[in-house]
C-alpha positions in Angstrom: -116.5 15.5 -112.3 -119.0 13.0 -112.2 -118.2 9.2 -112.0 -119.2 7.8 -115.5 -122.2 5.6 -114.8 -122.0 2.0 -116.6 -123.6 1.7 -120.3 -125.7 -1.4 -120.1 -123.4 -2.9 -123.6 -122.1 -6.1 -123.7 -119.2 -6.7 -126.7 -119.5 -10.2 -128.0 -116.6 -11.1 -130.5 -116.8 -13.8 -133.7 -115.3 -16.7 -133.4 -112.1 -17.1 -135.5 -113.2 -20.2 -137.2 -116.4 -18.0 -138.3 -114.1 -14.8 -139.5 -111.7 -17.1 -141.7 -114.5 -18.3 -144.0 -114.9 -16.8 -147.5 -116.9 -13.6 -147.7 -120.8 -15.1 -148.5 -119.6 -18.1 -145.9 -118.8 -15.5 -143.7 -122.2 -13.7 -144.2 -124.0 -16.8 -144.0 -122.4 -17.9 -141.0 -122.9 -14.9 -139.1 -126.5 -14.8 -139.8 -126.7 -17.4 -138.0 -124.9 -16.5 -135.3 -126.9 -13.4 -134.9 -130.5 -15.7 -134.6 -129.0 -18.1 -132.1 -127.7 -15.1 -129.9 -131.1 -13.3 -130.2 -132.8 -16.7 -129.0 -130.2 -17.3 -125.8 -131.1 -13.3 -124.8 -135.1 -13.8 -125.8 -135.4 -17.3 -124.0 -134.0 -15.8 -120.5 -136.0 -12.8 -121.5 -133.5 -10.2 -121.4 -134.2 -7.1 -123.2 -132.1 -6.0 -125.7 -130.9 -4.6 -128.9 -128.3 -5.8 -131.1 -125.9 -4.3 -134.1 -123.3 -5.8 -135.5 -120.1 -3.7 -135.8 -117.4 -5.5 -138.1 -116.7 -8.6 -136.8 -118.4 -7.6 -132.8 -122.2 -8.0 -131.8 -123.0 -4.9 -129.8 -125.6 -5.6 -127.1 -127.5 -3.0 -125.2 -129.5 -4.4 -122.4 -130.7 -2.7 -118.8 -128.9 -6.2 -117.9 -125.6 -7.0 -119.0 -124.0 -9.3 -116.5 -127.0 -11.3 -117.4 -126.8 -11.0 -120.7 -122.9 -11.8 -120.5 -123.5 -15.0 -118.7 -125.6 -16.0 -121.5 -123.9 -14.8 -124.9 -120.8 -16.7 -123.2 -122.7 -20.4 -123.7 -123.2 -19.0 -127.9 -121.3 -20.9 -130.0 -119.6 -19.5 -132.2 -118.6 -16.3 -130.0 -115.0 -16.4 -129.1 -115.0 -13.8 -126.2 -117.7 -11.5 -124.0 -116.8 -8.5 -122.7 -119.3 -5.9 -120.5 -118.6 -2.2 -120.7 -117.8 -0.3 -118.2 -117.5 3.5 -119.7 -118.2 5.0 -122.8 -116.9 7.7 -124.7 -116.9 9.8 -127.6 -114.9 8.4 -130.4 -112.6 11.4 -129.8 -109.1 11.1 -128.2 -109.8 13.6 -125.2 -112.9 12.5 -124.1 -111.6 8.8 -124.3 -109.0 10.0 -121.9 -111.4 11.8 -119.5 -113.6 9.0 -119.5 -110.9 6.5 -119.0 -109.0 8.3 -116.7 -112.0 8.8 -114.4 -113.5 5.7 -114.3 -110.4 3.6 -113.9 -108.0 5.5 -111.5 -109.5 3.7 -108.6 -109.1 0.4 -110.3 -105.1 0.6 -111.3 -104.9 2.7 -108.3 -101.0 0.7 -106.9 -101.1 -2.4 -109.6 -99.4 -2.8 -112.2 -101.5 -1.9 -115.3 -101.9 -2.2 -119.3 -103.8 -0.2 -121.8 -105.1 -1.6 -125.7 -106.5 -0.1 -128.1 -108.4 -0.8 -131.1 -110.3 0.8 -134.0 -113.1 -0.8 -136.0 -113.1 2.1 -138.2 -110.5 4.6 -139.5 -109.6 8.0 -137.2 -107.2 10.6 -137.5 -105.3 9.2 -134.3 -103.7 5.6 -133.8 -104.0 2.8 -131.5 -100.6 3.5 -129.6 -101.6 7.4 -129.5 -104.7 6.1 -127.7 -102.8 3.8 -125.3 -100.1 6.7 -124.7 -103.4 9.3 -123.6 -104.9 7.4 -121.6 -101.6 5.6 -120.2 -100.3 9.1 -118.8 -103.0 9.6 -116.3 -103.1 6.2 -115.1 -99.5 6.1 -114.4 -99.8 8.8 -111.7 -101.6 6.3 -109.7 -100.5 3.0 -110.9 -97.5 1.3 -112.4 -97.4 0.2 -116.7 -96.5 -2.9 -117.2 -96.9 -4.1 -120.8 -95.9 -7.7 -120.6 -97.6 -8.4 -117.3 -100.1 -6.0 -116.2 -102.5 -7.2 -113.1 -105.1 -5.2 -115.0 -106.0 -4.2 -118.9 -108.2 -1.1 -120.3 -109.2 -2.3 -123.3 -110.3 0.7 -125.9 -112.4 -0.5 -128.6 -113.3 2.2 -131.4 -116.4 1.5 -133.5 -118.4 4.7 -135.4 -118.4 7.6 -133.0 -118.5 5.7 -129.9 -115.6 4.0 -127.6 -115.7 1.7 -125.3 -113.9 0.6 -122.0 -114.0 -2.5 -120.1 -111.2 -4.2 -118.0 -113.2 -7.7 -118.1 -113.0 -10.2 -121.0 -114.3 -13.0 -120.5 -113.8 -16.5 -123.2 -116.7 -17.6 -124.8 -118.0 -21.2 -126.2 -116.2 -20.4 -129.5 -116.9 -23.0 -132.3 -119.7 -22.6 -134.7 -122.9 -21.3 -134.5 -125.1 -24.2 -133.9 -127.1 -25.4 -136.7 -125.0 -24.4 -139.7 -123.0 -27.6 -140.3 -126.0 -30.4 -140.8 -127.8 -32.7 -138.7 -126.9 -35.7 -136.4 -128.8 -38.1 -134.4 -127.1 -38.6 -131.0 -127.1 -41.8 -129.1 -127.6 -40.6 -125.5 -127.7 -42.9 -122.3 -127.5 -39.7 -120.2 -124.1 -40.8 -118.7 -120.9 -38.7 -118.9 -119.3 -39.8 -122.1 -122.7 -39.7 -124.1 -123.2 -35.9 -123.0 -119.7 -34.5 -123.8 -119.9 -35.9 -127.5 -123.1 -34.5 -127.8 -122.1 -30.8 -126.8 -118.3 -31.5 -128.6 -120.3 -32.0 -131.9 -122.7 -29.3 -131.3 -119.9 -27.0 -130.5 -119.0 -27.7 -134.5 -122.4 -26.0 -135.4 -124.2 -29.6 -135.9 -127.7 -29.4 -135.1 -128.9 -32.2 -132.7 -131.8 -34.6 -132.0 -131.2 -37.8 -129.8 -132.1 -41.8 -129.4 -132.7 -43.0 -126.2 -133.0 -46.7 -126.0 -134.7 -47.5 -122.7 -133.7 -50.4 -120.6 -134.3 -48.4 -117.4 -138.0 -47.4 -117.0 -139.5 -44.1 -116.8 -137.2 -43.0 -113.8 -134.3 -43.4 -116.0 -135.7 -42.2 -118.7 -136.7 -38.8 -116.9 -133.1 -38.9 -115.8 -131.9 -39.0 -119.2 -134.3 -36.2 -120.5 -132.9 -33.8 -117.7 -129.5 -34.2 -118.7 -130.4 -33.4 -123.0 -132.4 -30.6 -121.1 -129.7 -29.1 -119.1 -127.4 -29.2 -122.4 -129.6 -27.6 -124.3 -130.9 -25.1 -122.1 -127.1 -23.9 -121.5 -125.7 -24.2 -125.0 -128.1 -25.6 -127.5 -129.3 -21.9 -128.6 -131.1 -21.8 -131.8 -131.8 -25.7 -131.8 -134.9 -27.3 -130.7 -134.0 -30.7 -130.3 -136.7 -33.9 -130.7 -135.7 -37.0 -127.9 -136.9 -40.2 -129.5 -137.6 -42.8 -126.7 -137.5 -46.6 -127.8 -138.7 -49.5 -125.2 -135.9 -51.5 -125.4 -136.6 -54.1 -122.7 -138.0 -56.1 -125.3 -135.3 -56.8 -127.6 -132.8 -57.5 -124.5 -135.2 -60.5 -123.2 -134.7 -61.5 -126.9 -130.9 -61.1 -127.3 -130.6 -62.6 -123.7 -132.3 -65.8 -124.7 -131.2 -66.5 -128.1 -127.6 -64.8 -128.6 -123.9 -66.1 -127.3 -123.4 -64.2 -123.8 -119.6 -62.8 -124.6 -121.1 -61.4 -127.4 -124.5 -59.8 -125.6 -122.9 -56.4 -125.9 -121.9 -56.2 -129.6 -125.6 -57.4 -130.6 -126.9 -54.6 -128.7 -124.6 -52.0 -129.5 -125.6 -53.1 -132.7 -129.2 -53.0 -132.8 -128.7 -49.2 -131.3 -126.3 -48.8 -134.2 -129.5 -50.1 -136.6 -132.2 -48.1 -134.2 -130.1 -44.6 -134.9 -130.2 -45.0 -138.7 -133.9 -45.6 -139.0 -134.0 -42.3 -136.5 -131.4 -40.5 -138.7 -133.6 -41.1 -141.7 -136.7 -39.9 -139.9 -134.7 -36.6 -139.2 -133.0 -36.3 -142.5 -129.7 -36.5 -140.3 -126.4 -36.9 -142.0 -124.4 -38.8 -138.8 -125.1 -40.7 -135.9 -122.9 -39.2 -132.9 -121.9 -41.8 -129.7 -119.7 -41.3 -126.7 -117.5 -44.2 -127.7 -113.6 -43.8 -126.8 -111.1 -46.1 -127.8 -110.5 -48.7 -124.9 -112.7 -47.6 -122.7 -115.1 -51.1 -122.5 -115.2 -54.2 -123.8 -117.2 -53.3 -126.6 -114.7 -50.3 -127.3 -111.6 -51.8 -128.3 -110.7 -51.1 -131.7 -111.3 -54.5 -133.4 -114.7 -54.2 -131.7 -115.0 -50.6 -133.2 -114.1 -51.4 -136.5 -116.6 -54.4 -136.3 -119.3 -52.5 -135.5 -118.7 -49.4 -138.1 -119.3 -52.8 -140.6 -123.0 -53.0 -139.2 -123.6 -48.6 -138.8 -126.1 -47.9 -142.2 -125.2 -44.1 -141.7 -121.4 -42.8 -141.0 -120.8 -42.6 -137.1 -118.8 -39.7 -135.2 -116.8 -40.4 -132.2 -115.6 -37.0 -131.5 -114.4 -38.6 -127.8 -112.0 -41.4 -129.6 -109.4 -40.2 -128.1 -110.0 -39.1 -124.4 -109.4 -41.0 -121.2 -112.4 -40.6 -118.8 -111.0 -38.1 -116.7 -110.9 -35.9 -119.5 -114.2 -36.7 -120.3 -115.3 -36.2 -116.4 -114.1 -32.4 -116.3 -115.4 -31.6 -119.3 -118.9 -33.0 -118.3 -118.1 -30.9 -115.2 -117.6 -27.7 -117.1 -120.3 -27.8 -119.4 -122.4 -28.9 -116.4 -124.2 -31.9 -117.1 -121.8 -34.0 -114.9 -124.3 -33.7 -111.5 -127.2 -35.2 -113.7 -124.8 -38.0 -115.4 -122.6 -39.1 -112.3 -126.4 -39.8 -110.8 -127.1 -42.4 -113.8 -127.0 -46.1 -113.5 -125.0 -47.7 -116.0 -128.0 -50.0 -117.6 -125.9 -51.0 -120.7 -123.6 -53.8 -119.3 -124.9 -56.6 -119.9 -122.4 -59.8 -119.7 -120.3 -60.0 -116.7 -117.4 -62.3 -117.7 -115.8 -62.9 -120.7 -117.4 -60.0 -123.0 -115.9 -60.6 -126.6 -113.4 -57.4 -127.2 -112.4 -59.0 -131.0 -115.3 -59.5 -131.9 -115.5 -61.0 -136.0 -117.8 -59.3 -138.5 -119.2 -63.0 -139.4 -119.3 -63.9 -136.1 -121.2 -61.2 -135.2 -123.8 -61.2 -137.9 -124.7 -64.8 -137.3 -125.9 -63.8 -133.8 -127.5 -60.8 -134.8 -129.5 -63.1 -137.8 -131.1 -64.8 -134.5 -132.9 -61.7 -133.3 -136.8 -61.3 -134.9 -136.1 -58.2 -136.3 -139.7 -57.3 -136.0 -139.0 -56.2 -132.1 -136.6 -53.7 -133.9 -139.2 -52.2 -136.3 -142.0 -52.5 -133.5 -139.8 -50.5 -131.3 -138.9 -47.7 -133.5 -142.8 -47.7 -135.3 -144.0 -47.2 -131.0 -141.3 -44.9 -129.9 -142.3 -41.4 -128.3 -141.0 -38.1 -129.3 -140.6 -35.8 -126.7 -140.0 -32.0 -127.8 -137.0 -31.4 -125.7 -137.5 -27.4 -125.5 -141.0 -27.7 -124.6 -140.5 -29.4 -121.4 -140.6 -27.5 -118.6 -138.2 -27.8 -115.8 -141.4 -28.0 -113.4 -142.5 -30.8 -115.6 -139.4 -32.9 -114.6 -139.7 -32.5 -111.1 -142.7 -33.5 -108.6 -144.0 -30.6 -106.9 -142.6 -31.4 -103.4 -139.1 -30.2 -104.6 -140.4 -26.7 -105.1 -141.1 -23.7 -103.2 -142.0 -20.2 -104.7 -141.1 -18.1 -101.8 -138.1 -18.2 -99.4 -139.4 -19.4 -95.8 -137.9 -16.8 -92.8 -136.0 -19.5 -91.2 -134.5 -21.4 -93.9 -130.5 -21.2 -95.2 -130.3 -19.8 -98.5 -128.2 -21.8 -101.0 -126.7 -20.0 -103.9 -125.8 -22.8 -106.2 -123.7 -20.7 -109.2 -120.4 -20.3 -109.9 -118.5 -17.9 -107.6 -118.1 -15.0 -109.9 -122.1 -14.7 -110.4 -122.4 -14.9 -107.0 -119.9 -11.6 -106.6 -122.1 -9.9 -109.3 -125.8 -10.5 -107.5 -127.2 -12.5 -104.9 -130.0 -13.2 -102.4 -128.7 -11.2 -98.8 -127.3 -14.0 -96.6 -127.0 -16.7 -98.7 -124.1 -19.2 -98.6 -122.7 -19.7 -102.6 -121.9 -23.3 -102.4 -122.0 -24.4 -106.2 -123.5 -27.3 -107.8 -120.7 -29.7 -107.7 -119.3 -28.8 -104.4 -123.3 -28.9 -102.8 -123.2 -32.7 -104.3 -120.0 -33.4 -102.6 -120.4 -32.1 -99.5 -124.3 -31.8 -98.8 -124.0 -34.4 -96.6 -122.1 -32.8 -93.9 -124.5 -30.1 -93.4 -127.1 -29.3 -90.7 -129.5 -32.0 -90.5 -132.0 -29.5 -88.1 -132.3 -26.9 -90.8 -134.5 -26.4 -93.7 -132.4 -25.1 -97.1 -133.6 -23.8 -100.3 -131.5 -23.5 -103.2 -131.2 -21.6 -106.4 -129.4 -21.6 -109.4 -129.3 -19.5 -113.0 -132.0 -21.6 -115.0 -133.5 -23.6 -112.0 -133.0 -26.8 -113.5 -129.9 -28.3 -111.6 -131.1 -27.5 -108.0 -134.3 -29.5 -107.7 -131.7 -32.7 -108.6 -129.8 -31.6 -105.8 -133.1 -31.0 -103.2 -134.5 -34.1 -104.7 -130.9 -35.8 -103.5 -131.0 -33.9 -100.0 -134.3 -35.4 -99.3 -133.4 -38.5 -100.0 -130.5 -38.3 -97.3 -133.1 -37.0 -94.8 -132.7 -32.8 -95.1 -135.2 -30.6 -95.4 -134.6 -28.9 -98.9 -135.9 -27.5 -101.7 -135.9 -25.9 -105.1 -136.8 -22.4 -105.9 -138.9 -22.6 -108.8 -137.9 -20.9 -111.4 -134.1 -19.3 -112.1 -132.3 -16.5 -111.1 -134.4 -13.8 -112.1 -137.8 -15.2 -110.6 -135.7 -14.8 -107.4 -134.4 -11.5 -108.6 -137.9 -10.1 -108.9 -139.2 -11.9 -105.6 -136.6 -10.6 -103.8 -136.8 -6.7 -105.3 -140.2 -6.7 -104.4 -139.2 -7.5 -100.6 -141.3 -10.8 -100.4 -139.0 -13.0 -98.7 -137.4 -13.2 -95.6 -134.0 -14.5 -95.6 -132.6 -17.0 -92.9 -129.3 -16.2 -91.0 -125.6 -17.3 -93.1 -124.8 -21.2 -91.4 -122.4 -21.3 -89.0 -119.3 -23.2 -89.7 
């Protein structure tokens, strides 16, 4: 008998906090849900077709560990699945299917087998698990409470289908469906995680940047709100608003009490996010604050401040420490972008106030022309955030489009993508061990480095470069280097040694 050959469907499951709503919330919700995961498969241009089936989207795509890797940054889907077999929705030809394409895979482990039905059949769940249990037991060994591997069975209209892979999702809510906030973004960790913490609560997002750096901060800055949105801000298409600053600093500098420099400019960002909240018709302003972290964060100086805010502010880090806030910037992958980011806010060295007095306060703002204020937000620039091209960010000696003969090929995803696909003879050193230990490579050999969307690597050739390598970006993500190397057009340099 024939090995069953694998569908092409990917399962993506509802998020709980979506399937708990009232009935037309529920609808409502989902609709949503549905148009944000139709844009993450249409803007990596995976073909597909989608149903939903109770409370599962069913995705068939000629791709689907593609399309997995995608639906998994979707809020509002709580777990990702790609099938492996299907079958009738039929009890015997759910066994043959099951038994045939997994007998190698529990073949001496100890295995498990759920079921469950969508719909209503003349059998049960257990009858299922007992079927197809019988004939994996000749090679394997059950084990129901800690089984090395699971068949799930998942009935839905006259098909079933078998996967031993589930993978967890983004989960929240689909982004978009809960409002909108303005976030004040400095590009650094703290800033980032808040942003993607409140998107994750299906709040759509656009962001202030007050500029005290220059353009090359300010291009650092826009690649990390690209990077978060290109991995998780589906459905959104998010406006940066970029403020010259510089001005108002000289101002503050000269005419303001230095323990209190910080406060008066946390406040005038406070002042600058409201008028750019009204602009957008946004409900909140969003910061990175945590309690304690600075000066300017202690919670007298929090409360002061939340005196001066003209719109209600969320803090959805309040309560993190900054490793916390360090691994999640790591997981959610901004973290190489923000750790490269000059702190450019600090601006008193000794004696910052950190109980700070609403009067006080105001007194030293009241010395500040508050003409530089309206000035700045009448001149700022708006940069359409999903427009920009990762190209665009990058000068063109970070970029190659082919894969020279002699070069070492850097695969700079996470190891289980690498397992799934990669370029023959390349070395899978992800993005935050590359930025670690870059250094200690081969100074004699060129590199070139990919990764799924192609926007982290030309950071990391950029960085390479710097320290005197030869490297570069590919341009483009993982599947223009899937179609350059299917069409046999590059030559791929031996594995390093070591």
């Amino acid at each position: 008998m024939s090995e069953t050959p694998t569908p092409g469907i990917v399962l993506a499951l509802v998020a709980p906090d979506i399937v708990t709503k009232a009935p037309a919330t529920r609808r409502r919700f989902i609709e949503r849900l549905r148009a944000n995961l139709e844009d993450a498969l249409a803007r990596n241009r995976i073909p597909h077709e989608t149903v939903l089936r109770g409370t599962r989207f069913v995705v068939r795509t000629p791709d689907p560990e593609a399309a997995a890797s995608v639906l998994r940054h979707v809020f509002g889907i709580a777990t990702v699945a790609v099938v492996e077999a299907v079958a009738r929705a039929e009890l015997e030809d759910i066994v043959r299917v099951g038994a045939e394409r997994f007998r190698e895979t529990v073949a001496g482990r100890r295995f498990a087998v759920r079921a469950k039905k969508l719909e209503r059949y003349p059998f049960g769940t257990q009858e299922i698990e007992r079927a197809l249990g019988a004939p994996l037991a000749r090679v394997g060994k059950v084990d129901l409470t800690r089984p090395e591997v699971t068949v799930h069975v998942e009935l839905s209209g006259r098909e079933a289908f078998l996967f031993t892979r589930r993978q967890p999702g983004a989960g929240g809510l689909p982004a978009g469906i809960q409002g909108r906030a303005v976030v004040l973004i400095s590009g650094g960790f703290d800033s980032a995680v808040a942003a993607w913490r409140i998107m994750r609560r299906g709040v759509e997002l656009h962001y202030l940047y007050a500029n005290l750096g220059g353009s090359a901060h300010e291009r650092m800055v826009l690649q990390v709100v690209k990077v978060l949105h290109e991995l998780w801000g589906f459905g959104l298409r998010p406006r940066l608003h970029v403020l010259d600053f510089v001005p108002l600093v000289d101002e503050l500098r000269r005419r303001t009490a230095t323990g209190l420099w910080q406060m008066v400019l946390k406040v005038l960002f406070y002042r600058a996010a409201a008028a750019i909240a009204r602009i957008e018709h946004a409900d909140v302003v969003v910061t990175g604050e945590a309690v304690g972290q600075v000066s300017s964060q202690t919670l007298p100086n929090l409360a002061t401040l939340s005196r001066f805010a003209e719109v209600p502010v969320l803090r959805p880090l309040c309560g993190f420490d900054k490793s916390e806030i360090m691994a999640e910037a790591r997981r959610i992958g901004t973290a190489p972008l923000s750790e490269r980011i000059p702190e450019m806010c600090g601006l008193a060295r000794s004696k910052p106030a950190v109980n700070a007095r609403v009067g006080v306060l105001q007194r030293e703002v009241d010395k500040l022309d508050p003409a530089l204020l309206e000035r700045a937000i009448r001149e700022r620039r708006v940069i359409r955030v999903h427009e920009v091209t990762p190209e665009e960010l990058r000068t063109d000696y970070l970029f190659v489009n082919e894969i020279p003969p002699d070069a070492v090929v850097i695969d700079c995803r996470e190891p289980e993508l690498y397992r799934i696909w990669h370029v023959p003879g390349a070395v899978n050193i992800p993005v935050a061990e590359l930025l670690e230990t870059y250094r200690r490579l081969d100074r004699n050999r060129r590199y070139v480095l990919y990764c799924t969307f192609g926007t982290q690597t030309p950071l990391l050739a950029e960085l390479m470069q710097q320290a005197g390598f030869e490297a570069y970006a590919f341009r483009g993500g993982i599947r223009q280097v899937e179609r350059l190397v299917g069409r046999g057009e590059a030559l791929v340099g031996d594995v390093m040694e070591g």
